[in-house]
Short mmCIF file of the C-alpha atoms (twelve columns), coordinates in Angstrom:
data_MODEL
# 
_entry.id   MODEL 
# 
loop_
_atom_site.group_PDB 
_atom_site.id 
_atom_site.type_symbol 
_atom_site.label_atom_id 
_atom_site.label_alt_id 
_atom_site.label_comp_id 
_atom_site.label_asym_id 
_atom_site.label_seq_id 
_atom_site.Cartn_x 
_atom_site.Cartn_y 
_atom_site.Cartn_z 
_atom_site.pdbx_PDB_model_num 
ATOM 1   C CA . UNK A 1   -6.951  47.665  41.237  1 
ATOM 2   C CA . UNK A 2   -9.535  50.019  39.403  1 
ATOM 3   C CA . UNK A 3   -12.759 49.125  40.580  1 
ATOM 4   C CA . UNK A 4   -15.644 49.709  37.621  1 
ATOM 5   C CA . UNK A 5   -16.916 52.910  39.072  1 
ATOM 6   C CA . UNK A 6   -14.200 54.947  38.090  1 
ATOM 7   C CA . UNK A 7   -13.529 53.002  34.974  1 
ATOM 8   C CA . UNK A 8   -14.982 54.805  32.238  1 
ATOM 9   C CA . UNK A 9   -17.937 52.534  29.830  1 
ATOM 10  C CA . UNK A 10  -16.414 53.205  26.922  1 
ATOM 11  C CA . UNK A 11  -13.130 51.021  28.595  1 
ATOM 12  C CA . UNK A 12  -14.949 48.586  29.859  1 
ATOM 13  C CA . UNK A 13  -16.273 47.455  26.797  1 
ATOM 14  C CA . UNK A 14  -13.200 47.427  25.145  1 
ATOM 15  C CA . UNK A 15  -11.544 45.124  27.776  1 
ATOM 16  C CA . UNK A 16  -14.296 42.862  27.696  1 
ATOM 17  C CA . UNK A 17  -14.275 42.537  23.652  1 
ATOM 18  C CA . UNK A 18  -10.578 42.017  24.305  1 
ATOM 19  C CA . UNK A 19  -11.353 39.351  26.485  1 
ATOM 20  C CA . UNK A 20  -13.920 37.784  24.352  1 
ATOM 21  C CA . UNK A 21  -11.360 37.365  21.863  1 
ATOM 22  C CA . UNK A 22  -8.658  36.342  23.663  1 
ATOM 23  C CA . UNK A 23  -10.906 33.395  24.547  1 
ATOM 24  C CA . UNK A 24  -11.532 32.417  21.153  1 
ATOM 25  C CA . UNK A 25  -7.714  32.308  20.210  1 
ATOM 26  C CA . UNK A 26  -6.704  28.980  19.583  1 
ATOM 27  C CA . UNK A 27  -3.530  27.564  21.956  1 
ATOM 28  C CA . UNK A 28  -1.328  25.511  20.186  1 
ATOM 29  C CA . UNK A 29  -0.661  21.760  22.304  1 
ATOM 30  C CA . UNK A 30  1.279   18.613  21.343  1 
ATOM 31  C CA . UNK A 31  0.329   15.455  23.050  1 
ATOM 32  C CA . UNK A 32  2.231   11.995  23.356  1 
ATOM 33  C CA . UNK A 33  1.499   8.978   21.893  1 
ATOM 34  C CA . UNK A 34  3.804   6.005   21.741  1 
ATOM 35  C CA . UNK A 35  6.433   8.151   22.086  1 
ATOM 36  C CA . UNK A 36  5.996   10.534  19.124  1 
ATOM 37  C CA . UNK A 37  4.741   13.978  19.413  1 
ATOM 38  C CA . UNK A 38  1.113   14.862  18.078  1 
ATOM 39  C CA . UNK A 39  -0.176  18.879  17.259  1 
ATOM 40  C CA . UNK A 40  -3.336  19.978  17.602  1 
ATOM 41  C CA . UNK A 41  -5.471  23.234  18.235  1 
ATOM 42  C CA . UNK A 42  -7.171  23.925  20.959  1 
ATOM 43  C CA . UNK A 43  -10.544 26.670  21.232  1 
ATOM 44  C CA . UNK A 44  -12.536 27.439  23.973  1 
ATOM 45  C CA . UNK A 45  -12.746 25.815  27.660  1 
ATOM 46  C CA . UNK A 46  -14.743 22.659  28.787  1 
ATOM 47  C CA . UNK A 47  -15.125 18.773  29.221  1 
ATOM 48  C CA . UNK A 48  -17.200 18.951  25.897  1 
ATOM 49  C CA . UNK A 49  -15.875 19.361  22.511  1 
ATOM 50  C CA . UNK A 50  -16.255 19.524  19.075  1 
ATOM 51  C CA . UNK A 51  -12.994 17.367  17.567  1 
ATOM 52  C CA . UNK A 52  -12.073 17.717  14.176  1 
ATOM 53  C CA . UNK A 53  -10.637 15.043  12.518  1 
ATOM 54  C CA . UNK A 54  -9.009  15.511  8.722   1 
ATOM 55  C CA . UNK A 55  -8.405  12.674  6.009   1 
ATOM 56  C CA . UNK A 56  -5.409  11.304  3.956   1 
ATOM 57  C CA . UNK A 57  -2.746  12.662  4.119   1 
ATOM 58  C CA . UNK A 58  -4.226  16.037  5.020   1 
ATOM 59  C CA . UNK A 59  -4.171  18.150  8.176   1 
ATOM 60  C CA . UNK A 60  -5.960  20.661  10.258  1 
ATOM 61  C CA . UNK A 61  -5.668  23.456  8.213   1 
ATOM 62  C CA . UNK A 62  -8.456  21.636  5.680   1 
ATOM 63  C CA . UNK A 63  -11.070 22.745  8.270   1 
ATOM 64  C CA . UNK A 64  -10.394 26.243  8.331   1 
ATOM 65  C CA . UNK A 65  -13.613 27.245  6.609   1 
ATOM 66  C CA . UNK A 66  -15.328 25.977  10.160  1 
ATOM 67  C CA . UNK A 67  -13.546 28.648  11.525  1 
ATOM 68  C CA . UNK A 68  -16.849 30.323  12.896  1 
ATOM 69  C CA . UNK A 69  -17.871 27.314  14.550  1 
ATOM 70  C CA . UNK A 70  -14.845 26.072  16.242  1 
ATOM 71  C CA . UNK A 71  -14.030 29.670  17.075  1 
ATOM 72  C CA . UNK A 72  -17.479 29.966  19.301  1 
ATOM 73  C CA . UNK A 73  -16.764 26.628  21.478  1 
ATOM 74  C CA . UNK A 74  -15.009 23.929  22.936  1 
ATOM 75  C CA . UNK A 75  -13.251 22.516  20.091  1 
ATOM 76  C CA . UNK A 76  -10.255 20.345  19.148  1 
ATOM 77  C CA . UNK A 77  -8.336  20.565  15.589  1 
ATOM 78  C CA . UNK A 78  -5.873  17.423  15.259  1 
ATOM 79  C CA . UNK A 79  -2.749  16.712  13.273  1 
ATOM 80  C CA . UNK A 80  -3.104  13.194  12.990  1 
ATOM 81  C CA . UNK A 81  0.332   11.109  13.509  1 
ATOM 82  C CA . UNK A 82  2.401   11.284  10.547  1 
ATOM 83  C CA . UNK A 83  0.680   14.405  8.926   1 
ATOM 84  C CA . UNK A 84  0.564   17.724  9.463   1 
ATOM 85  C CA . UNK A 85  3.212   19.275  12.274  1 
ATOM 86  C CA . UNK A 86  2.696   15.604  14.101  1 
ATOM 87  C CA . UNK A 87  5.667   13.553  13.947  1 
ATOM 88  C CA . UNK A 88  6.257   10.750  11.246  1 
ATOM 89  C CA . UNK A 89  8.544   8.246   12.079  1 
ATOM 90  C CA . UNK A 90  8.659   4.905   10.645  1 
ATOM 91  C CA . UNK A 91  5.632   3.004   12.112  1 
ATOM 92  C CA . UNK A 92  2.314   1.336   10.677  1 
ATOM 93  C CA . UNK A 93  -0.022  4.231   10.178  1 
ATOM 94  C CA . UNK A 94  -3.378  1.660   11.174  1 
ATOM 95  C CA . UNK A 95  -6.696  3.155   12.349  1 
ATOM 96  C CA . UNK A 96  -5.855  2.180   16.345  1 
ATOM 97  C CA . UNK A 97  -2.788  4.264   15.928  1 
ATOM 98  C CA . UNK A 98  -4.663  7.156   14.995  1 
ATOM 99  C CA . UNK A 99  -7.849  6.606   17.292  1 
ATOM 100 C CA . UNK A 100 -5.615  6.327   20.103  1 
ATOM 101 C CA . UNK A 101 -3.941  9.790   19.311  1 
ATOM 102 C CA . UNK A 102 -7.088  11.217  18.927  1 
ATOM 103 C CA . UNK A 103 -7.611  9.855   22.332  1 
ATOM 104 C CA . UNK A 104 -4.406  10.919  24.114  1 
ATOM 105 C CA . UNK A 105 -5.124  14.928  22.600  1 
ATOM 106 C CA . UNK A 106 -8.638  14.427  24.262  1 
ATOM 107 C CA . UNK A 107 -7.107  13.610  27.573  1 
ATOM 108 C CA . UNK A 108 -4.131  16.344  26.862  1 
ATOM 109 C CA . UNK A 109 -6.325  19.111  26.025  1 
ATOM 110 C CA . UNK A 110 -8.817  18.278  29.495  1 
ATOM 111 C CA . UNK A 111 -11.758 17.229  27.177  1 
ATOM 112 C CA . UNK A 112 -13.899 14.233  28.487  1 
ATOM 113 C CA . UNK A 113 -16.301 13.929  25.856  1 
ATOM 114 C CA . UNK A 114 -16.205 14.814  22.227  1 
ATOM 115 C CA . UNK A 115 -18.809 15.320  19.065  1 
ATOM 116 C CA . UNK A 116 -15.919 13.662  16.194  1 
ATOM 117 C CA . UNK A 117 -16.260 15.204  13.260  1 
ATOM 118 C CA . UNK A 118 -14.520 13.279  10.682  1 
ATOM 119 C CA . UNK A 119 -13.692 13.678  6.969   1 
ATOM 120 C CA . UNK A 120 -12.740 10.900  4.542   1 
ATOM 121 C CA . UNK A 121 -10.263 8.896   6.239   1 
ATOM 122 C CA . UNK A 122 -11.136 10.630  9.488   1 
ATOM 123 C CA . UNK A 123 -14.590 8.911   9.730   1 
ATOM 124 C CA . UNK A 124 -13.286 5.654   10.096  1 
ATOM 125 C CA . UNK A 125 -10.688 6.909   12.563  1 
ATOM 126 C CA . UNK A 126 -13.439 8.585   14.351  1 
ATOM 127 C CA . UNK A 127 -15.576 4.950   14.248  1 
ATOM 128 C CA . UNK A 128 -12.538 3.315   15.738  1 
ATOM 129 C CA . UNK A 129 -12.788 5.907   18.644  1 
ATOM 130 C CA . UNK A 130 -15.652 5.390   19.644  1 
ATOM 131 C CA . UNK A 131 -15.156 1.345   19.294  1 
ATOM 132 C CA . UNK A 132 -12.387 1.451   21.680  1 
ATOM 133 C CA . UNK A 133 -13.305 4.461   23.708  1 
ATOM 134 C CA . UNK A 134 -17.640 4.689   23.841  1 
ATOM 135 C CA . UNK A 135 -17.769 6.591   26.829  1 
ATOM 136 C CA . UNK A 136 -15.737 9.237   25.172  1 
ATOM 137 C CA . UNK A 137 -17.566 10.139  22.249  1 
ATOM 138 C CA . UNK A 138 -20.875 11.911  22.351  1 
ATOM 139 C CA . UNK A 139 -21.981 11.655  18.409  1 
ATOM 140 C CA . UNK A 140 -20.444 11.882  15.104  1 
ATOM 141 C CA . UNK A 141 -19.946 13.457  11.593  1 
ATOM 142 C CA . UNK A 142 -19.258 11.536  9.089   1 
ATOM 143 C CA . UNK A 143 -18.084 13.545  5.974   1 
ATOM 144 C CA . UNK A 144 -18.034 11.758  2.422   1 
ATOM 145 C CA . UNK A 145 -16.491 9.033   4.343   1 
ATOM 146 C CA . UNK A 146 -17.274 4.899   4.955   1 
ATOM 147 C CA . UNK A 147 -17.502 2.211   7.455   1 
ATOM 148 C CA . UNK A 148 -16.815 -0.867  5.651   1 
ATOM 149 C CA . UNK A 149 -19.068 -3.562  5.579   1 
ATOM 150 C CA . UNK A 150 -18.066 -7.154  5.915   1 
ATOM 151 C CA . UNK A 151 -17.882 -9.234  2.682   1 
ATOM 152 C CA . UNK A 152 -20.715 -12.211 2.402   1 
ATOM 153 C CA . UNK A 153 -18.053 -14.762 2.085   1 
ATOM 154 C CA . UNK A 154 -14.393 -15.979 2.104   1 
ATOM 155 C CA . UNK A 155 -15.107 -15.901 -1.645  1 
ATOM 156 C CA . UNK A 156 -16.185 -12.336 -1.926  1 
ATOM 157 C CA . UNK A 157 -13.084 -11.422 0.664   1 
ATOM 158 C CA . UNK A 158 -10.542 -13.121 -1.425  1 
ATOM 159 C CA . UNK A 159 -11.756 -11.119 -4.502  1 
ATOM 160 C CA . UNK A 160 -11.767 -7.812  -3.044  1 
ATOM 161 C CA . UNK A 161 -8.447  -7.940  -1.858  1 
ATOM 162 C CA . UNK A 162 -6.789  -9.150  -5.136  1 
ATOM 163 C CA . UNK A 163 -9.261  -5.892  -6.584  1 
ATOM 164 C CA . UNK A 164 -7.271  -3.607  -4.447  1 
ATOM 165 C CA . UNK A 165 -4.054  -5.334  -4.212  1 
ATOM 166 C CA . UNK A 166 -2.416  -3.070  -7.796  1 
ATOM 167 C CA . UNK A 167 -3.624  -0.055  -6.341  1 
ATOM 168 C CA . UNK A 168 -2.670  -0.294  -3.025  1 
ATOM 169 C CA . UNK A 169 0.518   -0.640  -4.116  1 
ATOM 170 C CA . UNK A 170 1.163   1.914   -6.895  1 
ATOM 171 C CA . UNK A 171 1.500   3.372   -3.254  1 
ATOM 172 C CA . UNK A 172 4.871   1.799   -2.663  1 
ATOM 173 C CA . UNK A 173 5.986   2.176   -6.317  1 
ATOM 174 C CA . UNK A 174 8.711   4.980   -7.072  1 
ATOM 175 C CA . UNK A 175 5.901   6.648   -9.019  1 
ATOM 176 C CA . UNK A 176 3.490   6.865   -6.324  1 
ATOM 177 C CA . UNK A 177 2.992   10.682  -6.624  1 
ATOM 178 C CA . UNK A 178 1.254   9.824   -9.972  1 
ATOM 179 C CA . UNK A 179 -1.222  8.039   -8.356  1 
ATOM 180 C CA . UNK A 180 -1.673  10.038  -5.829  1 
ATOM 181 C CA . UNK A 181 -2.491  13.263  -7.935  1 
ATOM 182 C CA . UNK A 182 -4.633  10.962  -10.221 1 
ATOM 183 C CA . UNK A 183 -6.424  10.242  -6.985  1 
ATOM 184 C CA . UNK A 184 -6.559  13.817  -5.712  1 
ATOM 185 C CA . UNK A 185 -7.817  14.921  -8.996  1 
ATOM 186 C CA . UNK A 186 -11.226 12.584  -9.078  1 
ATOM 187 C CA . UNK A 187 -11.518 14.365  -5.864  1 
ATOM 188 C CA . UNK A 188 -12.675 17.405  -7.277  1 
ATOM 189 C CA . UNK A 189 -16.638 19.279  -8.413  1 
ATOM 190 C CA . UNK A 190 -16.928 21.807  -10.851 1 
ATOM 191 C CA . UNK A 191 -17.497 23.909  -7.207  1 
ATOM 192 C CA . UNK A 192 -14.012 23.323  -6.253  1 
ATOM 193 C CA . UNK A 193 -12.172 26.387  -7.683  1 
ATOM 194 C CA . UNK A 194 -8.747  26.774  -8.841  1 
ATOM 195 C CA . UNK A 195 -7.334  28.267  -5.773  1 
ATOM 196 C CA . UNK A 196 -8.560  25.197  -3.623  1 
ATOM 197 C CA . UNK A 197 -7.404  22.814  -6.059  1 
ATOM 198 C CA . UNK A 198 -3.750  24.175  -5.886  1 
ATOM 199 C CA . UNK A 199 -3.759  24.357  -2.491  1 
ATOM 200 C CA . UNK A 200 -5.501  20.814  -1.671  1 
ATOM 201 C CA . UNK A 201 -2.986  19.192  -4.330  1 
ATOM 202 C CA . UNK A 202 0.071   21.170  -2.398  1 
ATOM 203 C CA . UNK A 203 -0.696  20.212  1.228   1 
ATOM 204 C CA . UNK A 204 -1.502  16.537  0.187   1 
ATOM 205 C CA . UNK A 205 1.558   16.026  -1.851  1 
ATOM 206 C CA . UNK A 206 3.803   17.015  0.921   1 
ATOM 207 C CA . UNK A 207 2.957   13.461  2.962   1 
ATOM 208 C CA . UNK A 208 6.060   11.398  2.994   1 
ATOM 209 C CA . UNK A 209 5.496   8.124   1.063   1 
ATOM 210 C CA . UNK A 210 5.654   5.505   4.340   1 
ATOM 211 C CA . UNK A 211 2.823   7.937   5.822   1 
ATOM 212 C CA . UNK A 212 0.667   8.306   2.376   1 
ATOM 213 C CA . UNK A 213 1.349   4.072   1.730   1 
ATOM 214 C CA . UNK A 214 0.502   2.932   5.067   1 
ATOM 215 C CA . UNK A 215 -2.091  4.617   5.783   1 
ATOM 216 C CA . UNK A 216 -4.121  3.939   3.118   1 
ATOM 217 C CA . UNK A 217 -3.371  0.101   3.061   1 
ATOM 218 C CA . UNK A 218 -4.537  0.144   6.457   1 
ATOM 219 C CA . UNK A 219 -7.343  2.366   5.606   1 
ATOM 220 C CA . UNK A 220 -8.916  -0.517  3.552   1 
ATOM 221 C CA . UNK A 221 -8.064  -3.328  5.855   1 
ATOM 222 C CA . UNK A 222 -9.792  -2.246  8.968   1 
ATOM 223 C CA . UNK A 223 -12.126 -4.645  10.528  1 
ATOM 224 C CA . UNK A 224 -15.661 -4.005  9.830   1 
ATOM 225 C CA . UNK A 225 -18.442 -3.896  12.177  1 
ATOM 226 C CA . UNK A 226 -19.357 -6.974  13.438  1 
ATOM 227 C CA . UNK A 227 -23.437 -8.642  13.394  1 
ATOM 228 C CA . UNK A 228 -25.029 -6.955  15.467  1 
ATOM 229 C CA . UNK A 229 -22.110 -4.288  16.139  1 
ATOM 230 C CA . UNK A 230 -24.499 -0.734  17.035  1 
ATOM 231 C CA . UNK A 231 -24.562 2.696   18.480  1 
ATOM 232 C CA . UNK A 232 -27.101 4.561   19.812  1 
ATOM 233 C CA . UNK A 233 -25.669 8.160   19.617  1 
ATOM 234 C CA . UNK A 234 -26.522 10.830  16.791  1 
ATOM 235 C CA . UNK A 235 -24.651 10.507  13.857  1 
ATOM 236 C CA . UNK A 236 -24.624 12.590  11.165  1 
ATOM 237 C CA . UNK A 237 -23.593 11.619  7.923   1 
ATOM 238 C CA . UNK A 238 -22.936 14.064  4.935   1 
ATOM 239 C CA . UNK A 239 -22.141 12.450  1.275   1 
ATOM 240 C CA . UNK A 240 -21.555 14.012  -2.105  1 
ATOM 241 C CA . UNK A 241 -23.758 12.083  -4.423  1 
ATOM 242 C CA . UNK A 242 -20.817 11.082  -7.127  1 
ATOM 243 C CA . UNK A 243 -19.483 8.826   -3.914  1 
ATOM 244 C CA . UNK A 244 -22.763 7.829   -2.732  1 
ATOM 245 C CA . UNK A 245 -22.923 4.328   -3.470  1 
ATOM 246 C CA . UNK A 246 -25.748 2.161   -3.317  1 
ATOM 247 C CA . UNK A 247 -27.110 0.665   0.163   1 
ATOM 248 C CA . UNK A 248 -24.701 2.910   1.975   1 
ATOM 249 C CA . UNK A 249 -27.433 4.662   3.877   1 
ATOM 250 C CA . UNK A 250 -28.920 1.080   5.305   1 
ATOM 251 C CA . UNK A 251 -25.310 -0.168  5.794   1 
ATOM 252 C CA . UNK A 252 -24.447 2.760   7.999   1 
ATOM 253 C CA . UNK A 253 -28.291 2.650   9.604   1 
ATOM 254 C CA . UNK A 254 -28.074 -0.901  11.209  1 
ATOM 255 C CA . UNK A 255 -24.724 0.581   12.756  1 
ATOM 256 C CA . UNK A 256 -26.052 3.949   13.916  1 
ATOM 257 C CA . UNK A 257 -29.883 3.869   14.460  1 
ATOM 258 C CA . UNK A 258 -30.086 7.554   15.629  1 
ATOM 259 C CA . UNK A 259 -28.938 8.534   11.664  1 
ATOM 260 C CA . UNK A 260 -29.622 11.509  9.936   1 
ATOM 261 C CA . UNK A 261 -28.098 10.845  6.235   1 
ATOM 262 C CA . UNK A 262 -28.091 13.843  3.855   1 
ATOM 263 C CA . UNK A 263 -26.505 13.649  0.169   1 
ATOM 264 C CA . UNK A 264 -25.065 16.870  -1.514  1 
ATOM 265 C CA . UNK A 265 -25.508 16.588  -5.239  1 
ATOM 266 C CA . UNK A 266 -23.037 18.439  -7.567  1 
ATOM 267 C CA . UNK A 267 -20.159 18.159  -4.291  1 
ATOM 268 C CA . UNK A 268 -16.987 17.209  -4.403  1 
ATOM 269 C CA . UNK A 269 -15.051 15.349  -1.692  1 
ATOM 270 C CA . UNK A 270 -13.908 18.148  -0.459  1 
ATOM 271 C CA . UNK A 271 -17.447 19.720  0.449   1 
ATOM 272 C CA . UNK A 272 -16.693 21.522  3.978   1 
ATOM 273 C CA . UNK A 273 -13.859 23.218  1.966   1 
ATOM 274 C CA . UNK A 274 -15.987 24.067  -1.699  1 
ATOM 275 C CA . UNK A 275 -19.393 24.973  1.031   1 
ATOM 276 C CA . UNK A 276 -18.056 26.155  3.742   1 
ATOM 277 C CA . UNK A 277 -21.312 28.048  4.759   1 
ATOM 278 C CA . UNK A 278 -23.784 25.207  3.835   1 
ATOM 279 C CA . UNK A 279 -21.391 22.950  6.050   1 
ATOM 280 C CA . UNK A 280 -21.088 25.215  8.503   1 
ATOM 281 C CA . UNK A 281 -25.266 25.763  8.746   1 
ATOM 282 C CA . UNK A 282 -25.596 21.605  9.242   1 
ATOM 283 C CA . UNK A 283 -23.168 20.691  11.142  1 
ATOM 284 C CA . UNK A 284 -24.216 24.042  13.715  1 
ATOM 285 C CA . UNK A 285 -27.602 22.766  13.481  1 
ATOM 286 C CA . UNK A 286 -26.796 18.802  14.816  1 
ATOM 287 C CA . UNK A 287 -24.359 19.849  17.125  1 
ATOM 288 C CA . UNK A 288 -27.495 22.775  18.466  1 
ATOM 289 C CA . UNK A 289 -29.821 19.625  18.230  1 
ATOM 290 C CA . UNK A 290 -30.994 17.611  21.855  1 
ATOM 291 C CA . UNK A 291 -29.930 14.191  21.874  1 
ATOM 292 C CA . UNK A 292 -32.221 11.855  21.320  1 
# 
């Protein structure tokens, strides 16, 4: 072997840029849960890691404008089961199911710990992480997402669900690719251009109707956090004002004490993807910050 000496400089530092970016490439994995196969992306080497968790019937390619942050650390980008390259069989598509796959990627990829960075749907699949796993998760993101709050009363319950009993299931209707495009569609800011809105309406269409159904019906019926039911590790919660709804600030701050809470006006749901840089600068700057 060459030792450096007679290895000329200008070599050297090519081999080590080479190396460099060799590092950053991302290695393709698929880990098992319940017997299906479930893709993901995998940056970087450590315990610690930055895991990126889309929504709805969306995949990891949505976060590909946090390419220079995952690209400079220990980071996870998951498939979740039934989207994506992850399998899709038959099955109930409930938040457990995807928590645990989360999970079982965690444990595939060598990571110990994770900062869950979660959009839409993905925040309450990141929330039921950290219910079942705590010791797993160091802090989360919370992007234009919810954690449901319990209804006051059996009343209140009862009224909610007969609300969103039609729309749930337009889902199992032949026409449900109406409602899902109608749905996509109120996704959208005047910042979301027409490129991204072909290509957001594309990927999300291409969810087979069992996946798109169930998982939204189970979406709405998760449990909500019990009295009393709190977390003391940072969260950080980004909303776009247009689905900011009242009290959802205090809601999420009697859950997550440690809560920074910023609202984007004039964002769509799809902020990370319309602002990549503006993401890019907050989420760099709480994942930079000492915990508290």
């Amino acid at each position: 072997m060459l030792s450096q000496e007679v290895v000329p400089s200008s070599v050297m530092t090519r081999m080590s840029t080479i190396c460099l970016l060799l590092a950053s490439v991302a290695l393709g994995g698929d880990a098992k849960y319940d017997g299906s196969r479930v893709h993901y992306e995998s940056y970087g080497k450590g315990k610690d890691a930055v895991v990126f968790i889309h929504g709805w019937t969306c995949d990891l390619t949505f976060w590909r404008g946090q390419e220079p942050v995952y690209r400079n650390q220990r980071a996870l980008l998951i498939d979740l089961p039934g989207h994506g390259e992850s399998d899709k069989p038959e099955v109930a598509y409930t938040q457990e199911r995807f928590a645990r796959a989360v999970e079982a990627v965690m444990r595939n990829a060598g990571v110990e710990r994770g900062v869950l960075v979660g959009h839409s749907m993905g925040g309450p699949v990141a929330f039921t992480v950290l219910r079942l796993f705590p010791d797993k998760v160091k802090g989360l993101v919370l992007i234009d997402s919810f954690i449901p709050a319990a209804p006051k009363n059996d009343e209140e319950r009862a009224k909610q669900k007969a609300q969103m009993a039609p729309f749930l299931a337009s889902f199992r209707a032949p026409t449900y690719k109406e409602t899902a495009t109608k749905m996509i569609e109120s996704m959208f800011s005047a910042k979301t251009t027409p490129e991204q809105r072909e290509e957001i309406r594309s990927k999300m269409s291409t969810a087979p109707q069992h996946v798109m159904a169930s998982a939204i019906e189970e979406m709405f019926s998760m449990d909500p956090p019990k009295t009393g039911e709190s977390y003391k590790i940072p969260v950080l919660a980004i909303q776009a004002e247009k689905s900011n709804r009242p009290g959802s600030e205090a809601h999420l701050r009697t859950i997550f004490p440690n809560l920074t809470y910023n609202v984007w006006s004039d964002a769509g749901h799809f902020l990370m993807v319309e602002s990549p840089e503006r993401f890019n600068r907050e989420l760099s700057e709480f994942l930079a910050a000492p915990s508290k």
